[in-house]
Backbone as a printed PyTorch tensor [residue, N CA C, xyz], in Angstrom:
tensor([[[  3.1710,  58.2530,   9.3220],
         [  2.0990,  57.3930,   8.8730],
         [  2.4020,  55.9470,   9.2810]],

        [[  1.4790,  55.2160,  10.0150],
         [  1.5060,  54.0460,  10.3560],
         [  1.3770,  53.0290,   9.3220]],

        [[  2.4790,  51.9050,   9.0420],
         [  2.3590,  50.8090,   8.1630],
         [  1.6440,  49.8690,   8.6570]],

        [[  0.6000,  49.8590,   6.9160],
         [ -0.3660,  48.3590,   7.3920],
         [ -0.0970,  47.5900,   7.7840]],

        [[ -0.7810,  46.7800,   8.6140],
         [ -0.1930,  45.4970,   9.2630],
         [ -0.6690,  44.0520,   8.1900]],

        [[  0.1760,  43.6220,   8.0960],
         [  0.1260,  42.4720,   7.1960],
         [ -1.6750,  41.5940,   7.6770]],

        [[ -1.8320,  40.6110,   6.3640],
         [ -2.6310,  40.2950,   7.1330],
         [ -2.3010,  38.4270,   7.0830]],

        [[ -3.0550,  37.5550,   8.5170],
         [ -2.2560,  36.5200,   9.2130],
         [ -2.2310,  36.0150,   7.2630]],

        [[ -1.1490,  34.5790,   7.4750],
         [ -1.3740,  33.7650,   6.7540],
         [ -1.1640,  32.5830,   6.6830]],

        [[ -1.9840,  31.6050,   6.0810],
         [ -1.8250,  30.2490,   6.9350],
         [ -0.7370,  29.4900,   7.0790]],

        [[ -0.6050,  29.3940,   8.0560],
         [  1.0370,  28.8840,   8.7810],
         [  1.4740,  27.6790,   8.0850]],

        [[ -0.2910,  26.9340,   8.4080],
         [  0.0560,  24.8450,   8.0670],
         [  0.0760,  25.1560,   6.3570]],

        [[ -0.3810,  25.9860,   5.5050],
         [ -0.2900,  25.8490,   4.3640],
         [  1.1720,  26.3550,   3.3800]],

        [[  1.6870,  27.4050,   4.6480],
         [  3.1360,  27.7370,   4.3900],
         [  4.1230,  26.4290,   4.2130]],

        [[  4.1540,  25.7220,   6.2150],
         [  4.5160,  24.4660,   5.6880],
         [  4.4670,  23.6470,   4.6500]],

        [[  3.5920,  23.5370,   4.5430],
         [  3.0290,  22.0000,   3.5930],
         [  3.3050,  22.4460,   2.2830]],

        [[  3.4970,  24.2940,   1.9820],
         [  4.4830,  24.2440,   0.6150],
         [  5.9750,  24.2620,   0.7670]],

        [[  6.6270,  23.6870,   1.8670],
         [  7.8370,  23.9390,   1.7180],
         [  8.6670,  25.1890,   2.4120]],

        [[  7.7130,  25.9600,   3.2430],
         [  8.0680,  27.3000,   3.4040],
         [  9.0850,  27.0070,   4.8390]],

        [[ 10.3120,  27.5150,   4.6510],
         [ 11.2870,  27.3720,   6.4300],
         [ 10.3020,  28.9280,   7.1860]],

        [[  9.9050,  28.1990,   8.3020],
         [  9.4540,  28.9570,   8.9500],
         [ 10.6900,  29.1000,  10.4430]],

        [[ 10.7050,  30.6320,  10.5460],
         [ 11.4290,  30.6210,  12.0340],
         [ 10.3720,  30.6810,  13.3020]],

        [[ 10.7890,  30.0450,  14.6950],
         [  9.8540,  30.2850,  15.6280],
         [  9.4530,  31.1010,  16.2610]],

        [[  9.8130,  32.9560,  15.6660],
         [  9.3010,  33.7220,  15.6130],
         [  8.4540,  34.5350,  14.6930]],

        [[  8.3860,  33.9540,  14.1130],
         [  7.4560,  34.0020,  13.0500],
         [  5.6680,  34.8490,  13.3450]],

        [[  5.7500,  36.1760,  13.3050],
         [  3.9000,  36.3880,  13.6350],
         [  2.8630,  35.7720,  13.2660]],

        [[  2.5870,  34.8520,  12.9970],
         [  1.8980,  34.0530,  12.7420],
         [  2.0220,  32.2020,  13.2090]],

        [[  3.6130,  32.2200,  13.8070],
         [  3.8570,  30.8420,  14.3600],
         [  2.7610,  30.4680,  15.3740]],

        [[  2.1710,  31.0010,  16.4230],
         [  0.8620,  30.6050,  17.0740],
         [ -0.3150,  29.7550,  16.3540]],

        [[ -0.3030,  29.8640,  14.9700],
         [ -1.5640,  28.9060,  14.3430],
         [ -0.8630,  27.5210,  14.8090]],

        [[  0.4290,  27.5290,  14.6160],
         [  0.9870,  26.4030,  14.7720],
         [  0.6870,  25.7090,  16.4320]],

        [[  0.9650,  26.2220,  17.2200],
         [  0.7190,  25.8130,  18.2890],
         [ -0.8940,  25.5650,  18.7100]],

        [[ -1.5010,  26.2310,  18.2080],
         [ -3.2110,  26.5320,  18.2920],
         [ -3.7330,  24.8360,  17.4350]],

        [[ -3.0370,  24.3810,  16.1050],
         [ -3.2620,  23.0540,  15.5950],
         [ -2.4070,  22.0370,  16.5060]],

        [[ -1.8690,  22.3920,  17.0860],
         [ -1.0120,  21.1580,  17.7890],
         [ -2.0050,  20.8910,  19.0020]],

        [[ -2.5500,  21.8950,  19.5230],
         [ -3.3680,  21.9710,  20.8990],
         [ -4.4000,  20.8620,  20.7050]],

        [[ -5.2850,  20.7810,  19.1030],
         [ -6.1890,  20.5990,  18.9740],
         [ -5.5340,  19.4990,  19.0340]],

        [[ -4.9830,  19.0310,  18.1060],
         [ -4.5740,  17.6450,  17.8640],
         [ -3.8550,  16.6980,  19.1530]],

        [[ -3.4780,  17.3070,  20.1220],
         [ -3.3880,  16.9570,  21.5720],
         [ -4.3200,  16.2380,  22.0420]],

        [[ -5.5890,  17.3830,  22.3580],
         [ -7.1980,  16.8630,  22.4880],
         [ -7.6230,  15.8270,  22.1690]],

        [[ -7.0590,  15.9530,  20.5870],
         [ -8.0080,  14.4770,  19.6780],
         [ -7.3870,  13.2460,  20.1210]],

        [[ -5.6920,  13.4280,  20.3140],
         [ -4.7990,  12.3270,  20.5850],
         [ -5.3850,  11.6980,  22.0350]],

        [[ -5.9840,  12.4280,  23.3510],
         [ -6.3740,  11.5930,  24.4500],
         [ -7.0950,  10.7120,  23.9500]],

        [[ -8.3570,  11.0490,  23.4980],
         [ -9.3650,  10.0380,  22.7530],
         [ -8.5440,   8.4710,  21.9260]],

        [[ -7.9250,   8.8670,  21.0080],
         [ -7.3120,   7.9380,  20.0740],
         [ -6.8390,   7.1970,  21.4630]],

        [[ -6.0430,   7.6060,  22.2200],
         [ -5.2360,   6.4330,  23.2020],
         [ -6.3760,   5.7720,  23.9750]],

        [[ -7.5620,   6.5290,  24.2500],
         [ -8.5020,   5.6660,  24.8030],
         [ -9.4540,   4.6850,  23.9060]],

        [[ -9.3860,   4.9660,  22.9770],
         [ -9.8670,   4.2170,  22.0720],
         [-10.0530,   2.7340,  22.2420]],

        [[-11.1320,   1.5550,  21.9880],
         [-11.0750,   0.2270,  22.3720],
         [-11.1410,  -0.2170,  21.1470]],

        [[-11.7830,   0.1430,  20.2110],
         [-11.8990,  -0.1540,  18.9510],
         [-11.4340,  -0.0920,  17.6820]],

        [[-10.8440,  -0.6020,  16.9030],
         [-10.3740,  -0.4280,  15.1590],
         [-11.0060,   0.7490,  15.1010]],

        [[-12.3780,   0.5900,  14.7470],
         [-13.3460,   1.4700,  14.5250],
         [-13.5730,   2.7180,  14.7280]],

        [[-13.0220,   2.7580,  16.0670],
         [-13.0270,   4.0430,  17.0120],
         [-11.9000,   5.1630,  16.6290]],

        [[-10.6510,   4.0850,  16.4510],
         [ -9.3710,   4.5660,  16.0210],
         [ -9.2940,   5.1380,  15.1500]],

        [[ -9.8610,   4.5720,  13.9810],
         [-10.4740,   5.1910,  12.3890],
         [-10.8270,   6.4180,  12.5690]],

        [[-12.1930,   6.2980,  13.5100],
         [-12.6780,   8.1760,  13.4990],
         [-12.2680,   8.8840,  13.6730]],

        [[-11.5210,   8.6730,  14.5520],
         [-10.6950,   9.6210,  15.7610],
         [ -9.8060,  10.0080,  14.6060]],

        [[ -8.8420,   9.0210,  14.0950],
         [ -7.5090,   9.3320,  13.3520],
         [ -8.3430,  10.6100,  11.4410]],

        [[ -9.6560,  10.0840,  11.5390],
         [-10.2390,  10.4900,  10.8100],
         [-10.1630,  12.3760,  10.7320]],

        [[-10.4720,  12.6510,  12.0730],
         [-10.3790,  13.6130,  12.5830],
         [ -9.4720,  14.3120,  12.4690]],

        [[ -8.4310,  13.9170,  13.0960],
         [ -6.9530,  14.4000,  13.1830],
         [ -6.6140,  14.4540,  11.6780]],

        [[ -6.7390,  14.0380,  10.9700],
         [ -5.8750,  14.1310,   9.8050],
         [ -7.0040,  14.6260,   8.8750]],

        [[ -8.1900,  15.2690,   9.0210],
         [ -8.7120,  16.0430,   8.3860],
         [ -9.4130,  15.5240,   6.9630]],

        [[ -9.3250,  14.1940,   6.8530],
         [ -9.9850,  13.5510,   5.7200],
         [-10.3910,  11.6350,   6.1550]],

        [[-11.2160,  10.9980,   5.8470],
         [-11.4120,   9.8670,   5.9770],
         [-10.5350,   9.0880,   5.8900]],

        [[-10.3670,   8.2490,   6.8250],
         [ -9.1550,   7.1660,   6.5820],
         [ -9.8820,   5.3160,   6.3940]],

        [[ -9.7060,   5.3680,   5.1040],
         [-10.4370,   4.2900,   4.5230],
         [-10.4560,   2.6500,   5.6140]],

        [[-11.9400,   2.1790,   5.5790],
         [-12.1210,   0.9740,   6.5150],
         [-11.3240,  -0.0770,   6.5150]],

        [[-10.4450,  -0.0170,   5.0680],
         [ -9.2530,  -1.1510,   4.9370],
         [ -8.0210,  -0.7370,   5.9550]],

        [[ -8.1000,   0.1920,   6.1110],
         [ -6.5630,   0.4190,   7.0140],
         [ -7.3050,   0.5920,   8.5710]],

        [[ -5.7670,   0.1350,   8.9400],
         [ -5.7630,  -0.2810,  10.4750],
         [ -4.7220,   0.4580,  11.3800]],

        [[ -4.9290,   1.1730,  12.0250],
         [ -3.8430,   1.5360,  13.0430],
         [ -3.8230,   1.1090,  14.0090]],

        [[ -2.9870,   0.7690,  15.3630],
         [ -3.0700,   0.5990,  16.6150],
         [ -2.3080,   1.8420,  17.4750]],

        [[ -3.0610,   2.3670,  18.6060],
         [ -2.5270,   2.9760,  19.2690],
         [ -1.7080,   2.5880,  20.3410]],

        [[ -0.7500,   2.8720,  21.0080],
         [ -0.8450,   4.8120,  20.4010],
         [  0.0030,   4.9530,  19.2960]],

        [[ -0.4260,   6.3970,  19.1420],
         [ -0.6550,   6.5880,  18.0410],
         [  0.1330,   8.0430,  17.9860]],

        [[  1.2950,   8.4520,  17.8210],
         [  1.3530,   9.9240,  18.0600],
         [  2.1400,  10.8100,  16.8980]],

        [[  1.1300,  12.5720,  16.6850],
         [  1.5420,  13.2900,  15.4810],
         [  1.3070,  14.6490,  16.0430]],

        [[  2.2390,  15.2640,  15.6730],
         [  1.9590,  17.0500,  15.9410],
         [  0.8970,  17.5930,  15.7990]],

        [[  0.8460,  17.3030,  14.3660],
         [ -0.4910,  18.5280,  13.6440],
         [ -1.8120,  17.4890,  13.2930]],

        [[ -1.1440,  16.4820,  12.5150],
         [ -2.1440,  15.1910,  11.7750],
         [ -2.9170,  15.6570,  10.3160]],

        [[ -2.7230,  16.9120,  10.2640],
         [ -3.3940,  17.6690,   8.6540],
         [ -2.9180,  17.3690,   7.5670]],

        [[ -1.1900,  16.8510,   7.6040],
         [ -0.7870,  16.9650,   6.8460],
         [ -0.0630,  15.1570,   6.4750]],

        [[ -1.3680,  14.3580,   7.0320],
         [ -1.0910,  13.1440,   6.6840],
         [ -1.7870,  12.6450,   6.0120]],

        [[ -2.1310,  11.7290,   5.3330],
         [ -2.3500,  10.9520,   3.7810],
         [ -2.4430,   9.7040,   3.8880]],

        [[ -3.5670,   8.4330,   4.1140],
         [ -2.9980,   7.6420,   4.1520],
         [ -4.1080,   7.1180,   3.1890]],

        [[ -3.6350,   6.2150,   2.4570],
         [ -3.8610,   5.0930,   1.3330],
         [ -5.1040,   4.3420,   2.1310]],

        [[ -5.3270,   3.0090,   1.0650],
         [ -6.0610,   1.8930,   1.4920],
         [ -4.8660,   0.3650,   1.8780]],

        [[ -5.6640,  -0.2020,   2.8190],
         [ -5.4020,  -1.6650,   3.2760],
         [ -3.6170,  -1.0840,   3.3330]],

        [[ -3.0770,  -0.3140,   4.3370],
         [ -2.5590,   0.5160,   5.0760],
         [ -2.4570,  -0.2810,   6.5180]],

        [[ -1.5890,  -0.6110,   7.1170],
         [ -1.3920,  -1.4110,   8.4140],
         [ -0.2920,  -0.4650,   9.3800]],

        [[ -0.6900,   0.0970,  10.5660],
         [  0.5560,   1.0880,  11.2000],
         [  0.4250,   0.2330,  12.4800]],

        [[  1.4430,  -0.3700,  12.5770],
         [  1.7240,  -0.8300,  14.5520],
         [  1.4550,  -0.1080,  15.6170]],

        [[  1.8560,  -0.6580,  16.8560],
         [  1.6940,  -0.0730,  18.0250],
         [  2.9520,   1.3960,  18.0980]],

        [[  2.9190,   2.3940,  18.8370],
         [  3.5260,   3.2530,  18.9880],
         [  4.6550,   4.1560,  17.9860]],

        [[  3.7540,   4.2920,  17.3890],
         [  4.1400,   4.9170,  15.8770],
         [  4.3990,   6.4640,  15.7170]],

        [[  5.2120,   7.4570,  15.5040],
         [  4.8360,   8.8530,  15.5510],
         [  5.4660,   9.4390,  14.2770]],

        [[  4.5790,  10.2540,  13.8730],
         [  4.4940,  11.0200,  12.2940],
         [  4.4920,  12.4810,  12.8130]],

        [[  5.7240,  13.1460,  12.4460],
         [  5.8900,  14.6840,  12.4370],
         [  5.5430,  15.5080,  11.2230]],

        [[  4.4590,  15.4610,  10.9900],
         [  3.6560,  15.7030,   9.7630],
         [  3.7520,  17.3850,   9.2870]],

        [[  4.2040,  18.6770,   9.5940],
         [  4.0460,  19.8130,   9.1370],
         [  4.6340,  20.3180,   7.5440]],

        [[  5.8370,  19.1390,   7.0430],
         [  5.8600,  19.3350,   6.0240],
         [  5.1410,  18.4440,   5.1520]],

        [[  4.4350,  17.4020,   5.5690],
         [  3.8580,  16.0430,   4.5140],
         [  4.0230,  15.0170,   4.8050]],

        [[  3.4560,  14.0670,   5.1670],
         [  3.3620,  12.8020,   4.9380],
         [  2.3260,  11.7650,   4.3900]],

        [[  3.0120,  11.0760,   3.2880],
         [  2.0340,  10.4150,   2.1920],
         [  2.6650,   9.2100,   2.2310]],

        [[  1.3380,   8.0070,   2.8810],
         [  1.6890,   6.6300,   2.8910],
         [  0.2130,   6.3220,   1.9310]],

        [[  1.2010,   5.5940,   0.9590],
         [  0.2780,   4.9720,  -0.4760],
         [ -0.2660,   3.7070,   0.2810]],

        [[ -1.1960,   3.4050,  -0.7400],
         [ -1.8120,   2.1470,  -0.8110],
         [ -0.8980,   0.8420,   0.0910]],

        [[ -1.5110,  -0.3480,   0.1620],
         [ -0.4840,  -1.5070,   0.5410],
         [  0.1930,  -0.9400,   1.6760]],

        [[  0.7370,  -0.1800,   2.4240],
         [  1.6420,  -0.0040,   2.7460],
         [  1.9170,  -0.4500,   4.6930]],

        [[  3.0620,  -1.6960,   5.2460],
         [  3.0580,  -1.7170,   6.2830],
         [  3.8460,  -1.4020,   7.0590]],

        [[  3.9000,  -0.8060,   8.6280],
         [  4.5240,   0.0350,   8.7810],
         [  4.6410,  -0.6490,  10.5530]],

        [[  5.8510,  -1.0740,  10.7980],
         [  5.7660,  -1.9300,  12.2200],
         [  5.8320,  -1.0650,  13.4360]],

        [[  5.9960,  -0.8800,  14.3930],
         [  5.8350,  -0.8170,  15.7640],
         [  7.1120,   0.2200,  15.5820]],

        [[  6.9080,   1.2410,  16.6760],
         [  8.0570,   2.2070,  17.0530],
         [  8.9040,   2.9990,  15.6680]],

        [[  7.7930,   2.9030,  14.6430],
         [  8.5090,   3.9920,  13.3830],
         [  8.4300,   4.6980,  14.0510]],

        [[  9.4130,   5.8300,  13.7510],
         [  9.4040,   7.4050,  13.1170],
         [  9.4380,   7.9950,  11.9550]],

        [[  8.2970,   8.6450,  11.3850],
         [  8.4270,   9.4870,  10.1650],
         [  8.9480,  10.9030,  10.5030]],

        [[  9.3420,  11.8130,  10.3230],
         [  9.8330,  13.2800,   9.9350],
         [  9.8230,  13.8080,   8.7390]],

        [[  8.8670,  14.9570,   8.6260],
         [  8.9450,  15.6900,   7.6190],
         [  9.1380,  16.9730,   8.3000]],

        [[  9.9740,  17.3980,   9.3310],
         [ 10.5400,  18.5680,   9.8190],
         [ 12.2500,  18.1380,   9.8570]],

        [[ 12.4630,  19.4540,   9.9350],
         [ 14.0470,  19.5550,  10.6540],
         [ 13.9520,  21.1320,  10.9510]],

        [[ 15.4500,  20.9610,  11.4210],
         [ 16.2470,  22.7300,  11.4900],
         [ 17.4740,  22.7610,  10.8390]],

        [[ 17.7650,  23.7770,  10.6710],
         [ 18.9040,  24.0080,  10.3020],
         [ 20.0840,  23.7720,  11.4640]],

        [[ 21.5740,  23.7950,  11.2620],
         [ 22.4940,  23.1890,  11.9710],
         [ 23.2640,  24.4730,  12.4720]],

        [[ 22.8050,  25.5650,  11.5360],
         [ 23.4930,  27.0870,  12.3150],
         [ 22.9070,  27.2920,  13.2870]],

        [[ 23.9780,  27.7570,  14.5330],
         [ 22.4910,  28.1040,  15.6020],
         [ 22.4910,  29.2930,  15.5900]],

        [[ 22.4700,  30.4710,  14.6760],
         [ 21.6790,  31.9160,  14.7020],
         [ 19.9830,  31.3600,  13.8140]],

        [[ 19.9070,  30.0860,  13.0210],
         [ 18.7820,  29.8450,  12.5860],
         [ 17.9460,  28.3990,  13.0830]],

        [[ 18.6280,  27.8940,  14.2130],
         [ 18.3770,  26.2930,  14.5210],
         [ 16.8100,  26.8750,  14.8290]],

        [[ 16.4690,  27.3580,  15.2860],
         [ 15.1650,  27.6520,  15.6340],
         [ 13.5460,  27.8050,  14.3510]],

        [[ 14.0950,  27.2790,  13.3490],
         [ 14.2210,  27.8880,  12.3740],
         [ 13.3900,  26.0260,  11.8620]],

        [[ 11.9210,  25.4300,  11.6680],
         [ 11.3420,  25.0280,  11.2640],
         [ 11.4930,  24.7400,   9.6290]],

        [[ 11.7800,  23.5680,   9.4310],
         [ 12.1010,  23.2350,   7.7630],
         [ 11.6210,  22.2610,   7.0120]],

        [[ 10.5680,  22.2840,   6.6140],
         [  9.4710,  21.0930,   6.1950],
         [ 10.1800,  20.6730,   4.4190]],

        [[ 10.2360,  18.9060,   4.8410],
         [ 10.3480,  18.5430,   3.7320],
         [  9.5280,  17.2990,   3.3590]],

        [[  8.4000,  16.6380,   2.7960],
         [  7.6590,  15.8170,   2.6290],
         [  8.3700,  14.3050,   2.6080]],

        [[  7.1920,  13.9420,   3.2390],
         [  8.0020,  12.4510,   2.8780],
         [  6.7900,  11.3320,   1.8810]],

        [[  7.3640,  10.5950,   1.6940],
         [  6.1400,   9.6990,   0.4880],
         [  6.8830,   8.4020,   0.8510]],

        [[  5.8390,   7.5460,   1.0340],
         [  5.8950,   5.7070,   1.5410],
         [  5.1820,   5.2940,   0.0470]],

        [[  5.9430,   5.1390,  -0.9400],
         [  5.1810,   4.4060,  -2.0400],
         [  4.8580,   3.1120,  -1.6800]],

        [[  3.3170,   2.9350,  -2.7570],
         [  2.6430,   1.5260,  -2.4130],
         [  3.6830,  -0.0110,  -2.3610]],

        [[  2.5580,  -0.3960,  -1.0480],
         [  3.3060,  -1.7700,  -0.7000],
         [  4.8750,  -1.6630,  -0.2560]],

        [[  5.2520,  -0.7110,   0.4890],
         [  6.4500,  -0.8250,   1.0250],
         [  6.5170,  -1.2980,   2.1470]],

        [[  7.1670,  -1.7600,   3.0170],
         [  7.3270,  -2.0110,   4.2720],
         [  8.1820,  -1.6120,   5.1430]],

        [[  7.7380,  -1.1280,   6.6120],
         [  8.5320,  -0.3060,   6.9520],
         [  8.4550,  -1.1180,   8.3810]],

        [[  9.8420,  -1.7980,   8.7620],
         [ 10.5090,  -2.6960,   9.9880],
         [ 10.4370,  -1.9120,  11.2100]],

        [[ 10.0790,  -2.4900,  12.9640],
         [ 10.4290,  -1.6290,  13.6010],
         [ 11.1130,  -1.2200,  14.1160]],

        [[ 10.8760,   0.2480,  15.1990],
         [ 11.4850,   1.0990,  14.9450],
         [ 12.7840,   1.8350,  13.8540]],

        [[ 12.3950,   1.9420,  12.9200],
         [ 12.2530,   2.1390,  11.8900],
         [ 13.0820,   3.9050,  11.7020]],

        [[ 13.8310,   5.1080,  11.2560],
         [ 13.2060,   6.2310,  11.1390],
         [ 13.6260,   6.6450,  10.0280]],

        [[ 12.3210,   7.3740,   8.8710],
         [ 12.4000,   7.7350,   8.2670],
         [ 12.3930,   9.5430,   8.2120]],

        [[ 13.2230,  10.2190,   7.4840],
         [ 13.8620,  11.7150,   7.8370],
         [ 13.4010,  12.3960,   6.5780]],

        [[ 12.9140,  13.9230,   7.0590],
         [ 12.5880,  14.2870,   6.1950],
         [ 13.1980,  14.8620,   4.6320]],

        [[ 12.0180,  14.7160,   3.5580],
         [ 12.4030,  14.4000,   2.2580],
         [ 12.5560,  13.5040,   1.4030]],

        [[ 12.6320,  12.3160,   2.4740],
         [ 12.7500,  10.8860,   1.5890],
         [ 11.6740,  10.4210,   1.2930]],

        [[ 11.5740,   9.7170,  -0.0160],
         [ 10.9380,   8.4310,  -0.9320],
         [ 11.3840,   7.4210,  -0.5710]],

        [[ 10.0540,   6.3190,  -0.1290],
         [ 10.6030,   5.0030,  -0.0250],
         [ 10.0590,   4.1810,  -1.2260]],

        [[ 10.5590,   3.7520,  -2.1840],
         [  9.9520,   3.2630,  -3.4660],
         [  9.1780,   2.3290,  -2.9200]],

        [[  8.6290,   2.1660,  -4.3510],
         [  7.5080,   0.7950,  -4.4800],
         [  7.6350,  -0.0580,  -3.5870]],

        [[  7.3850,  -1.3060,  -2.9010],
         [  7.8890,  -2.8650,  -2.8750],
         [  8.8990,  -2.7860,  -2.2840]],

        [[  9.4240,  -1.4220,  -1.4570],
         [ 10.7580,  -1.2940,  -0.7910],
         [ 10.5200,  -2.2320,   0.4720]],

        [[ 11.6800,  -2.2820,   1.6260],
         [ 11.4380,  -3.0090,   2.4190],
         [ 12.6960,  -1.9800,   3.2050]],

        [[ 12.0380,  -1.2050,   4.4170],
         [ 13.6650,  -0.9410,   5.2390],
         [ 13.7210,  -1.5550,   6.5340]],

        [[ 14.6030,  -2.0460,   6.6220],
         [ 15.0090,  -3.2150,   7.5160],
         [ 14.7910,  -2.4560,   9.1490]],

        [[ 14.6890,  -3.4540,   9.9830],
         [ 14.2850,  -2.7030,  11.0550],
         [ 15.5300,  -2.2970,  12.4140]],

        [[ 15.3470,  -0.4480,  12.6960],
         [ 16.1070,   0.1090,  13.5070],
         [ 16.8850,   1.0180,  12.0560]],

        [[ 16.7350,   0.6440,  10.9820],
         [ 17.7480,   2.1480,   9.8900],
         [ 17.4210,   3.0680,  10.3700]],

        [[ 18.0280,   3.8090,   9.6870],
         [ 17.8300,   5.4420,   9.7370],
         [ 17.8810,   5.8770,   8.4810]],

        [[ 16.5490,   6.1820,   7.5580],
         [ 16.8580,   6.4880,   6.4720],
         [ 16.8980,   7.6690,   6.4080]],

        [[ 17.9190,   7.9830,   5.5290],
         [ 18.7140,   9.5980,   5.1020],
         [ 18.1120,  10.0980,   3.9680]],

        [[ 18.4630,   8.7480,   2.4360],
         [ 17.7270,   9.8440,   1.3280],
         [ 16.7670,   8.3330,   0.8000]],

        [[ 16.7560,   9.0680,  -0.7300],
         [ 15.6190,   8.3000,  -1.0500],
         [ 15.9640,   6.6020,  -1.3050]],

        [[ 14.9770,   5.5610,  -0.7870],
         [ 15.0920,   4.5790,  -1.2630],
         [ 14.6470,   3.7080,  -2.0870]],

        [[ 15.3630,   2.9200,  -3.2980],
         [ 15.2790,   2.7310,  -4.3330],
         [ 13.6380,   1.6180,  -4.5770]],

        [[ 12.7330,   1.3870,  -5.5530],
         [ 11.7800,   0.5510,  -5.6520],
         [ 12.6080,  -0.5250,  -5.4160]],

        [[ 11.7840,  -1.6890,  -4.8610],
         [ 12.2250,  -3.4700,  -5.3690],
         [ 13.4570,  -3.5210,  -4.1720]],

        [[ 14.0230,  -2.8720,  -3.2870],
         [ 14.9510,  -2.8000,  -2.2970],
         [ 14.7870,  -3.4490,  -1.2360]],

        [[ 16.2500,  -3.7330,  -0.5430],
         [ 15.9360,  -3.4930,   0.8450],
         [ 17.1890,  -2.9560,   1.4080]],

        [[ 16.4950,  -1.7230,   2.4460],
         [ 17.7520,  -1.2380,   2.9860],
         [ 17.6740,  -1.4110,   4.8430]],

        [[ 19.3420,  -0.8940,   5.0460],
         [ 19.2960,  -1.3800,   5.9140],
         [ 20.2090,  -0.9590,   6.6980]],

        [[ 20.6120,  -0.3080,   8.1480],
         [ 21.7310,  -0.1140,   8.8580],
         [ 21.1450,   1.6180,   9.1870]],

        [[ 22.7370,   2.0240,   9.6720],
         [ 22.6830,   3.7930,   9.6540],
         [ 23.8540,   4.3690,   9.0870]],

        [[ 23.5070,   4.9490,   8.2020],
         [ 22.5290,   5.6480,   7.3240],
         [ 22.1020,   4.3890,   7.0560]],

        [[ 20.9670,   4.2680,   6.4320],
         [ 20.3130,   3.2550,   5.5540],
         [ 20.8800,   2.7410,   4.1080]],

        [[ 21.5000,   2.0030,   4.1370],
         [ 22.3340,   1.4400,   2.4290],
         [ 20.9710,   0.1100,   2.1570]],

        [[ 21.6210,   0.3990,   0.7670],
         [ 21.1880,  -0.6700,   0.1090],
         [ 21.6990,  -2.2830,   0.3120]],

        [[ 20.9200,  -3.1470,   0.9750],
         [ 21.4400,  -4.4950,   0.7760],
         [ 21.2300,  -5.2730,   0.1280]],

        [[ 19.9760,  -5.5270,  -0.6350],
         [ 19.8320,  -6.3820,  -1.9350],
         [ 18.6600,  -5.8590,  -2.5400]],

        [[ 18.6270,  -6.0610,  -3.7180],
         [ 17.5770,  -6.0530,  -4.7730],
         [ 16.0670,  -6.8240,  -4.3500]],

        [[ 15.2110,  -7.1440,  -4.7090],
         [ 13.9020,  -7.7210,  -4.0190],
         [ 13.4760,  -8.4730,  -5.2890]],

        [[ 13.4020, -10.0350,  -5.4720],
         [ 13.1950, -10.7310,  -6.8150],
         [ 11.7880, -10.3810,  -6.5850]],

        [[ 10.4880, -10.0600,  -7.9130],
         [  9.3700, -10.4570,  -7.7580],
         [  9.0630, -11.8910,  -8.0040]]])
């Protein structure tokens, strides 16, 4: 007797709960099938002349409205774009890229300079599983600021009013009212209001 065959299930929603996916995975193709699209959308965004234009486009890609207060400049570059979030009066620089399959959530206020990297992927470091997709969210709490090139790794919180200095590498979470700074990213002073 032949066993039922499973039936698909959604790949980006596996991610986005946390799920380690390997890249054999029967169902890893949705993944590539949303990246395709979001390829497509990305020519447009780089041709883009307008704020305006950028908005829609990025509108698109990330699957929900991205409010008239925020501003991006392209380019502009993200894998999937579904699994990004962005706040109001929101500022992202020139050449920015967000690896979005496990989450990325930039709050309110929040500015973000030239040549970040966000990550909410990794792999594992065994190589019988390096192949092996590992989504962990990341969150830019309101009014933080983020220096450029910049990279933030997946899993981390950047508190409130944080500030990470530009070229860190942040590892884990960083504290509200901060500023960090170096590699790994440490703490260098407190932030008076």
């Amino acid at each position: 007797m032949e066993k039922p065959t499973q039936p698909s299930r959604n790949m980006l929603a596996r991610m986005r709960a946390g799920e380690a996916i390997p890249m054999n995975d029967p169902d890893y193709s949705q993944i590539r099938e949303a990246v395709n699209r979001t390829m497509h959308l990305s020519v447009k965004l780089r041709q883009a002349v307008h704020v305006d234009e950028v908005r829609a486009i990025l509108s698109e890609i990330i699957g929900a409205a991205v409010d008239e207060s925020t501003t991006v400049f392209p380019p502009f570059y993200t894998n999937v774009g579904s699994h990004i979030s962005l706040g109001k009066r929101v500022f992202i620089n020139h050449a920015c890229s967000f690896l979005d399959l496990g989450g990325i959530t930039i709050e309110d206020d929040v500015l973000i300079g030239p040549r970040v990297n966000i990550t909410s992927e990794n792999h594992p470091t065994k190589v019988a599983t390096r192949k092996t997709l590992v989504p962990a969210a990341v969150l830019i709490k309101r009014n933080a600021w983020i220096g450029a090139g910049a990279t933030i790794l997946p899993g981390v919180t950047v508190g409130e009013n944080a500030v990470v200095a530009a070229g860190a590498v942040v590892t884990k979470d960083v504290p509200a009212n901060t500023v960090v700074g170096g590699i790994p990213a440490k703490v260098l002073k407190e932030i008076e209001e």
